[in-house]
DSSP file (Angstrom, degrees, kcal/mol; ACC not computed):
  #  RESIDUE AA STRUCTURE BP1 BP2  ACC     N-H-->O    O-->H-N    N-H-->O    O-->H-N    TCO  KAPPA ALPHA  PHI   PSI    X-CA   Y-CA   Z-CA
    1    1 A X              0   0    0      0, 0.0     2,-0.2     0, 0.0    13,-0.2   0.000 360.0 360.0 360.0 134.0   -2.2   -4.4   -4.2
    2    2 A X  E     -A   13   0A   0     11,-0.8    11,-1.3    13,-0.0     2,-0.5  -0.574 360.0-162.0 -89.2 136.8   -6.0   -4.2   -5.8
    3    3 A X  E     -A   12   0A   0     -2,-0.2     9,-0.3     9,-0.2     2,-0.2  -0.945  13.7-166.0-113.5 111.8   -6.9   -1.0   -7.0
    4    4 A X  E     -A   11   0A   0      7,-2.6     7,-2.1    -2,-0.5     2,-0.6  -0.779  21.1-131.0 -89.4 159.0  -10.5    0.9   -8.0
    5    5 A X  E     +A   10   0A   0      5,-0.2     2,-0.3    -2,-0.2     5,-0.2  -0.917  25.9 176.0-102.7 144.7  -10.8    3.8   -9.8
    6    6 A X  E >   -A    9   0A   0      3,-5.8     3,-3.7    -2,-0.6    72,-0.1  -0.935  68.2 -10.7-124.1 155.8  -12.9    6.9   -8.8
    7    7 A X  T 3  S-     0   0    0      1,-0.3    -1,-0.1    -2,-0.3    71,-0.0   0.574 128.5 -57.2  50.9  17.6  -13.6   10.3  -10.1
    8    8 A X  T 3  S+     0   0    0      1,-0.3    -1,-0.3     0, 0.0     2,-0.3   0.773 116.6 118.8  86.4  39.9  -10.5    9.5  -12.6
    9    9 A X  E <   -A    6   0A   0     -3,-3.7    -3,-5.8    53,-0.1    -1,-0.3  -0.972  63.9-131.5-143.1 128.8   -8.0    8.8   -9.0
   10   10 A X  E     -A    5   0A   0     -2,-0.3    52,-1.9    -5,-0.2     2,-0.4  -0.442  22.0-161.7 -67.2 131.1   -6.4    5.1   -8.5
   11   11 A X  E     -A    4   0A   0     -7,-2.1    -7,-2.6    -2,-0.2    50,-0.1  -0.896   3.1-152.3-140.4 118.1   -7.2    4.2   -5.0
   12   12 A X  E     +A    3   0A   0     -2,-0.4    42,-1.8    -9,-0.3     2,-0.2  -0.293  19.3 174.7 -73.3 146.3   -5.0    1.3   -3.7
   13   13 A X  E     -A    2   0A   0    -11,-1.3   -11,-0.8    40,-0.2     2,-0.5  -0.914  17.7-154.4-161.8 164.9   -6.6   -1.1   -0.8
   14   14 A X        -     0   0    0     38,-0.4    38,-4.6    -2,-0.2     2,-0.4  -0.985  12.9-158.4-163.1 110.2   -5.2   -4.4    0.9
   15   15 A X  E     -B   51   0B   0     -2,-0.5     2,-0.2    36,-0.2    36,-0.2  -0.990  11.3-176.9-120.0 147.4   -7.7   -7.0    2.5
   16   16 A X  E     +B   50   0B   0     34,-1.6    34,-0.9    -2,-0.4     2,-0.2  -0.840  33.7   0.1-153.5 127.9   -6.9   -9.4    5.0
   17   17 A X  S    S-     0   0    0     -2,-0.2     2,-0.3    32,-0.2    29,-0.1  -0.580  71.2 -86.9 119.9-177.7   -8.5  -12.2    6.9
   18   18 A X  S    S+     0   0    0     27,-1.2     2,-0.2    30,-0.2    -2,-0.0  -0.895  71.8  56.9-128.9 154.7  -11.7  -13.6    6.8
   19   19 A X  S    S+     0   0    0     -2,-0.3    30,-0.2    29,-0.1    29,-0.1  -0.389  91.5   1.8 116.6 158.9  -14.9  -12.8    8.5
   20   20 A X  S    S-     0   0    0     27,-0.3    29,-2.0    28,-0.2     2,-0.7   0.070  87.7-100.2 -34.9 122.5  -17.3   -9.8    8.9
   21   21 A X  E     -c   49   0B   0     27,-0.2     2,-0.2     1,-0.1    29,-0.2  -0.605  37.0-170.3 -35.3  61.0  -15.8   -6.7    6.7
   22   22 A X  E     -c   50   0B   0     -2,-0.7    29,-3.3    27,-0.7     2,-0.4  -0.518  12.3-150.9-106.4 124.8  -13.9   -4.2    8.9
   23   23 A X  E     -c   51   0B   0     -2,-0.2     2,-0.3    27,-0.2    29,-0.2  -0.780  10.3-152.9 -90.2 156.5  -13.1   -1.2    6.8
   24   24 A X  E     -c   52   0B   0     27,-2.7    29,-1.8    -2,-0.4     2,-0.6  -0.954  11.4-171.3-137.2  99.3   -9.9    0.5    8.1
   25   25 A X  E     -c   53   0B   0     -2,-0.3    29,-0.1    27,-0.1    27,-0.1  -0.872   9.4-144.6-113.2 115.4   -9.4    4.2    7.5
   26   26 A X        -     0   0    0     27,-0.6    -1,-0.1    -2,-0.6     6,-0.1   0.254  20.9 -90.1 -53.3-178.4   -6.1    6.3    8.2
   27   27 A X        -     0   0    0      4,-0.2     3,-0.1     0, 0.0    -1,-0.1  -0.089  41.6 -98.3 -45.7 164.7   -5.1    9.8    9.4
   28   28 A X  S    S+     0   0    0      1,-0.2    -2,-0.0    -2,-0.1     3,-0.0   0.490 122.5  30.1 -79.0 -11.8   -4.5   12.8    7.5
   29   29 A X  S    S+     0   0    0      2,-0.1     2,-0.2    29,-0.0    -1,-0.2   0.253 113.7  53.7-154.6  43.9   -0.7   12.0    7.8
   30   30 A X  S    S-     0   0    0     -3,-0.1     2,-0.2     1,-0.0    29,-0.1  -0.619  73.0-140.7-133.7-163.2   -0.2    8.4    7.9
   31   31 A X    >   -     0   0    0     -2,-0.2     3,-0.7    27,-0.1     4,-0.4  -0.545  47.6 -75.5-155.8-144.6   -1.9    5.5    4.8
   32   32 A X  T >  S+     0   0    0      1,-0.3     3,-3.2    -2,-0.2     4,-0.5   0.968 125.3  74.6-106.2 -48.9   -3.4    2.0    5.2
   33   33 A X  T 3> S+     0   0    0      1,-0.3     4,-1.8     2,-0.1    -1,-0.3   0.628  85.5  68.2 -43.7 -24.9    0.3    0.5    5.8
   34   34 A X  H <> S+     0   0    0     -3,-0.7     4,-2.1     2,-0.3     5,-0.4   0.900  88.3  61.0 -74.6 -40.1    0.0    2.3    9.6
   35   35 A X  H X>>S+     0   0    0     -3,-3.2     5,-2.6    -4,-0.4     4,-2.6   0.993 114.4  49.3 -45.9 -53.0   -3.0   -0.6   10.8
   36   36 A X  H 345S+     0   0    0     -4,-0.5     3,-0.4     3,-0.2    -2,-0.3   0.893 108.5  41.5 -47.3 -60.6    0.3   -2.8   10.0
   37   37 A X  H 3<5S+     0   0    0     -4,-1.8    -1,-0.2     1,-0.2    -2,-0.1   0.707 111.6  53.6 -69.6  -7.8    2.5   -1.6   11.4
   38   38 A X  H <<5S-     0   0    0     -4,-2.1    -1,-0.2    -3,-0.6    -2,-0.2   0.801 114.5-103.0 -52.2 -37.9    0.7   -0.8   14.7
   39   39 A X  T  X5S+     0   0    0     -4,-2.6     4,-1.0    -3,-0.4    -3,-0.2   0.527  88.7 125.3 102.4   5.4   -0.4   -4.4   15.0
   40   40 A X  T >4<S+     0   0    0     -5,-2.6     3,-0.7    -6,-0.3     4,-0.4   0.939  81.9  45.4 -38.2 -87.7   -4.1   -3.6   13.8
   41   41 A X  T >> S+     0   0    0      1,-0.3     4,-3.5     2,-0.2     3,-2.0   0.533 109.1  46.3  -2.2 -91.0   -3.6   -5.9   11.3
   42   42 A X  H 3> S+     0   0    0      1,-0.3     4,-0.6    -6,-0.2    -1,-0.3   0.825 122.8  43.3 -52.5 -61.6   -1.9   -9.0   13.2
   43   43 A X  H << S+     0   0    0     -4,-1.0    -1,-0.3    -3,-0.7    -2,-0.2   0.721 118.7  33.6 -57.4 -35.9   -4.8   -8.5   15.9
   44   44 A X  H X> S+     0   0    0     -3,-2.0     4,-2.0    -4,-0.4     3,-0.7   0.503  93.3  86.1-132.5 -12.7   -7.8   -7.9   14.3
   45   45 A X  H 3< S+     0   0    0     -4,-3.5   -27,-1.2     1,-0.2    -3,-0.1   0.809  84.4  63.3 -75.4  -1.2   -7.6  -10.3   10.6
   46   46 A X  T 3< S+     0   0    0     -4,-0.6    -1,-0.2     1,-0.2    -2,-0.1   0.768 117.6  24.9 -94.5  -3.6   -8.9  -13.7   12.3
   47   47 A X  T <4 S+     0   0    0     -3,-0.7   -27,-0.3     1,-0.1     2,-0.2   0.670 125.6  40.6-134.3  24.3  -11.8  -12.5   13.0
   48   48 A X     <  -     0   0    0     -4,-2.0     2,-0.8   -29,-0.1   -27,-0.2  -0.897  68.8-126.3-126.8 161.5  -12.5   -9.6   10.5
   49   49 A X  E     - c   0  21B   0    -29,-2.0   -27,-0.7   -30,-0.2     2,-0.4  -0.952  38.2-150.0-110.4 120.4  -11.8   -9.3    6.7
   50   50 A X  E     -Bc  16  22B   0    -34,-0.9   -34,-1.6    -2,-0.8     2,-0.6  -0.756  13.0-165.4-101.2 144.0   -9.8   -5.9    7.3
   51   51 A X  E     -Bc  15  23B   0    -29,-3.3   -27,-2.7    -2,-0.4     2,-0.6  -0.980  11.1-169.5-144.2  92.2  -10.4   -3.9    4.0
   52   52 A X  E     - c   0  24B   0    -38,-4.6     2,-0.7    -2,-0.6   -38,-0.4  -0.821   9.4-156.2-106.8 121.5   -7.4   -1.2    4.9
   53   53 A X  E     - c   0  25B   0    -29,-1.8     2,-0.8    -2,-0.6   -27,-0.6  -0.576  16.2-147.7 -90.9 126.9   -7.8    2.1    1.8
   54   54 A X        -     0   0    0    -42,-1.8     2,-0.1    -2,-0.7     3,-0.1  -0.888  33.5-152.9 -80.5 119.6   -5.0    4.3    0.9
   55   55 A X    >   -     0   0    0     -2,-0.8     3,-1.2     1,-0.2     6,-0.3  -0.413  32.0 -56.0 -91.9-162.4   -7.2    7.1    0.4
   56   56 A X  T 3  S+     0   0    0      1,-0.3    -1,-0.2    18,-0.2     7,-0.2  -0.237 121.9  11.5 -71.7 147.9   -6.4    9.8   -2.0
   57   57 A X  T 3  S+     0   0    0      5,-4.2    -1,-0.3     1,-0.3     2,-0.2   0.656 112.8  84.4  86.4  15.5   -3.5   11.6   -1.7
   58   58 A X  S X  S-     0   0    0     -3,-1.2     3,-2.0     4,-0.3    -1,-0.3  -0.848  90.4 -19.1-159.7 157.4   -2.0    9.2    0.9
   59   59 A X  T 3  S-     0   0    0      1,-0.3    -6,-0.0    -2,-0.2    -5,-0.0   0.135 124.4 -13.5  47.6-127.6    0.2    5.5    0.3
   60   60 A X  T 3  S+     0   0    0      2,-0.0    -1,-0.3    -5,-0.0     2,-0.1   0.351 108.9 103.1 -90.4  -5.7   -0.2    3.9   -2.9
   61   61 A X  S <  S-     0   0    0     -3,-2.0   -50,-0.2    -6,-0.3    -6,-0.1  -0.486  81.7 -89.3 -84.5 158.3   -3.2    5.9   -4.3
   62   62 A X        -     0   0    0    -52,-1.9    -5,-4.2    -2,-0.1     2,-0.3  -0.041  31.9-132.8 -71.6 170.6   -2.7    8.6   -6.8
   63   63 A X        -     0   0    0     -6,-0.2    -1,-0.1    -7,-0.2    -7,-0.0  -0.467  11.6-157.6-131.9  79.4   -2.2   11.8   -5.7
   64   64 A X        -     0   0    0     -2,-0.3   -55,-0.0     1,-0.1     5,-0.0  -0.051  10.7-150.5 -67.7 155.8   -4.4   14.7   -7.5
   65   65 A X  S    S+     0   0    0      1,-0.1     2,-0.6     3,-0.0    -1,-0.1   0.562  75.0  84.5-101.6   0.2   -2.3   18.6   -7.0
   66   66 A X  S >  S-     0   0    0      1,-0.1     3,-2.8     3,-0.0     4,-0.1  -0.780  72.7-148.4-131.6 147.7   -5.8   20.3   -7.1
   67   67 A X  T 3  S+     0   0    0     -2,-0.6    -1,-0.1     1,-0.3    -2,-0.0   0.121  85.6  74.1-119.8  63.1   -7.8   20.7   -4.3
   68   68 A X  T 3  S+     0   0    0      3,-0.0    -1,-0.3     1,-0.0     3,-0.1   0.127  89.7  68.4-126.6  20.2  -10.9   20.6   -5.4
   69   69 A X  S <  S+     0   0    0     -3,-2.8    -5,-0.1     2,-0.0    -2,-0.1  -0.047  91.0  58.5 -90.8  20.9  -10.4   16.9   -5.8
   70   70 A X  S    S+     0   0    0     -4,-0.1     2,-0.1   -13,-0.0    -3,-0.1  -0.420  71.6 141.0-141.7  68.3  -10.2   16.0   -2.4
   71   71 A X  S    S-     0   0    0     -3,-0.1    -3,-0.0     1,-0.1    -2,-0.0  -0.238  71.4 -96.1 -76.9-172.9  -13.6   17.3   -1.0
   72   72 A X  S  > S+     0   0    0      2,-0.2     4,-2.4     3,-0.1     5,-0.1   0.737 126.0  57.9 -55.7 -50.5  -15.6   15.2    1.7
   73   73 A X  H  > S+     0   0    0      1,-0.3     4,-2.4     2,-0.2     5,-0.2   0.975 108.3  45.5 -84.8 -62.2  -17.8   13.6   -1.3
   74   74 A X  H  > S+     0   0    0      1,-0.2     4,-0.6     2,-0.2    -1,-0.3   0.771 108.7  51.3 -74.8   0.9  -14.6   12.2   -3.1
   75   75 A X  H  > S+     0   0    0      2,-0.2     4,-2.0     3,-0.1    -2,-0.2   0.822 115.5  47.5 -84.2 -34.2  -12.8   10.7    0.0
   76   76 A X  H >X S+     0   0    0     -4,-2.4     4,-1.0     1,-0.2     3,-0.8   0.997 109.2  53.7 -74.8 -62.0  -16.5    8.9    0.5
   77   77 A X  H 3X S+     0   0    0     -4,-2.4     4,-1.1     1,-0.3    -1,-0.2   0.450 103.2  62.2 -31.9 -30.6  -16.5    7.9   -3.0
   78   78 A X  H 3X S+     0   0    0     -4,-0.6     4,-0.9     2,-0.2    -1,-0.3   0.858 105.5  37.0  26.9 -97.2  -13.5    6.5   -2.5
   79   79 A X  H <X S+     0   0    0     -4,-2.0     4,-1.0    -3,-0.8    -2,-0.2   0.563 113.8  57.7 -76.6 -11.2  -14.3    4.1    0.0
   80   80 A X  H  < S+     0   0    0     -4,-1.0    -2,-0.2     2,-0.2    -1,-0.2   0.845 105.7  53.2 -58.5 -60.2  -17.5    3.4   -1.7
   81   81 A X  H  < S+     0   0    0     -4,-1.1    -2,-0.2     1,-0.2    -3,-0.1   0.734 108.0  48.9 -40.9 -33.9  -15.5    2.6   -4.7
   82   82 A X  H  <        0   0    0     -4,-0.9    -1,-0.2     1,-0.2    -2,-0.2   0.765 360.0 360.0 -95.0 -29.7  -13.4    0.1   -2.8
   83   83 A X     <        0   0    0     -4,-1.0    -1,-0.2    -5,-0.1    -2,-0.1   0.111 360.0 360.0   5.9 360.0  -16.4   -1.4   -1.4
């Protein structure tokens, strides 16, 4: 799984398919794996390159204990970072 780092937090992401980018962002109490198992996935990679983020705190991304690392501004950074 390809990883960036931001703000000194690993953030895990999974693309698949080809075709115009579709980013794919979870719930507060699910991670990227859920598009998969839904069927997102299966449905939507021939004709998007699905770019699904564990954001922080969630899947395969680190998981910072203080929480004043998971504002608004690092969850965006985030996904800018996987970008």
């Amino acid at each position: 799984m390809p990883s960036v780092e931001r703000s000194g937090v690993v953030i895990q992401y999974e693309v698949d398919g080809d075709g115009f980018p579709l980013v794919l962002l979870h719930g507060l109490s699910v991670d990227a794996a859920s598009w998969r198992r839904a069927g997102y996935l299966d449905a939507l990679s021939d004709r998007y390159r699905c770019v699904s983020v564990d954001l922080r705190g969630a899947g395969a991304s680190d998981k910072p204990d203080l929480p004043a690392l998971h504002t608004i501004e690092h969850y965006l950074g985030a996904v800018e970072g996987v970008l």
